[in-house]
C-alpha positions as CSV (number, residue, x, y, z in Angstrom):
1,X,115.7,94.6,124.7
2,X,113.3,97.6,124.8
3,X,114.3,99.1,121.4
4,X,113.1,95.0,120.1
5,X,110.5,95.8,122.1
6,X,108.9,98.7,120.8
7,X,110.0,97.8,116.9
8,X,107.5,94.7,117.9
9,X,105.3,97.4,119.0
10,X,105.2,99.2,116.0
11,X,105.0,96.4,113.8
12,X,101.7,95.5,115.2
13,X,100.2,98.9,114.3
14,X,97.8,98.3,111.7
15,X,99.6,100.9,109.0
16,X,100.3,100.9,105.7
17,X,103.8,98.7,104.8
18,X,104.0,97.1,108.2
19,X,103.2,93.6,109.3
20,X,100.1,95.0,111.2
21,X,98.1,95.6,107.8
22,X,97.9,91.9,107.5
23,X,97.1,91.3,111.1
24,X,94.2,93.4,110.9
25,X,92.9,92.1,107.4
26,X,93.2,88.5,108.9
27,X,91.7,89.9,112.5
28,X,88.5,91.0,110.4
29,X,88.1,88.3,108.5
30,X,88.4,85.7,111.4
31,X,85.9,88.3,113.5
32,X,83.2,89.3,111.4
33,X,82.6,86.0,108.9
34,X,79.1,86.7,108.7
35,X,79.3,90.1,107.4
36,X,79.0,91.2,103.8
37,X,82.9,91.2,102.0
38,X,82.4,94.8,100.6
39,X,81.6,95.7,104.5
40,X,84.4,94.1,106.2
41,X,86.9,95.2,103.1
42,X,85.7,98.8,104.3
43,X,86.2,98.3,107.8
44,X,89.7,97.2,107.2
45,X,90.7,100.3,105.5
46,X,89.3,102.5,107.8
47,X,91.0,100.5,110.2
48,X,93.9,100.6,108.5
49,X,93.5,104.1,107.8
50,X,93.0,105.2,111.2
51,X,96.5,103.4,112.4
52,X,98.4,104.7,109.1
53,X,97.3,108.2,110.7
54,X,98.0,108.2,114.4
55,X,101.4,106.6,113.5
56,X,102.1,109.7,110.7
57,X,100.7,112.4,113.9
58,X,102.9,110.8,116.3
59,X,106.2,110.6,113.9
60,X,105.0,114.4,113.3
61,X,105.0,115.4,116.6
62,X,107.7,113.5,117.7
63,X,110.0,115.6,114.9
64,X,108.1,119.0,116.6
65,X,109.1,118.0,119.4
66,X,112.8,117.2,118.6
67,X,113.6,120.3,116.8
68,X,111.4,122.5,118.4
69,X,110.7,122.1,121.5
């Protein structure tokens, strides 16, 4: 039950190839109908961005951490 748990997690981060990239796009859009397109198409990749790169720092540590430490 955990490991669904935390693969429900994960999905949920907004990041690049997971189910979360689409939650976000659809998150902006529903929050912020009244801004311009090109501006809420930027926030959503940085958004985006931002979760693709805590997830790729924490797999990162997480394999320092495993064979290092």
């Amino acid at each position: 039950m955990s490991l669904s748990g935390a693969l429900a997690i994960l999905n949920v981060v907004p990041c690049y190839a997971l189910d979360g990239q689409y939650i976000a796009k659809a998150a902006v859009d529903l929050l912020m109908p009244r801004v311009h397109p090109e501006k809420r198409e930027l926030i959503f990749t940085l958004l985006v961005l931002f979760g693709t790169g805590l997830l790729l720092v924490n797999v990162i540590l997480a394999m320092f951490m495993l064979f290092f430490g």
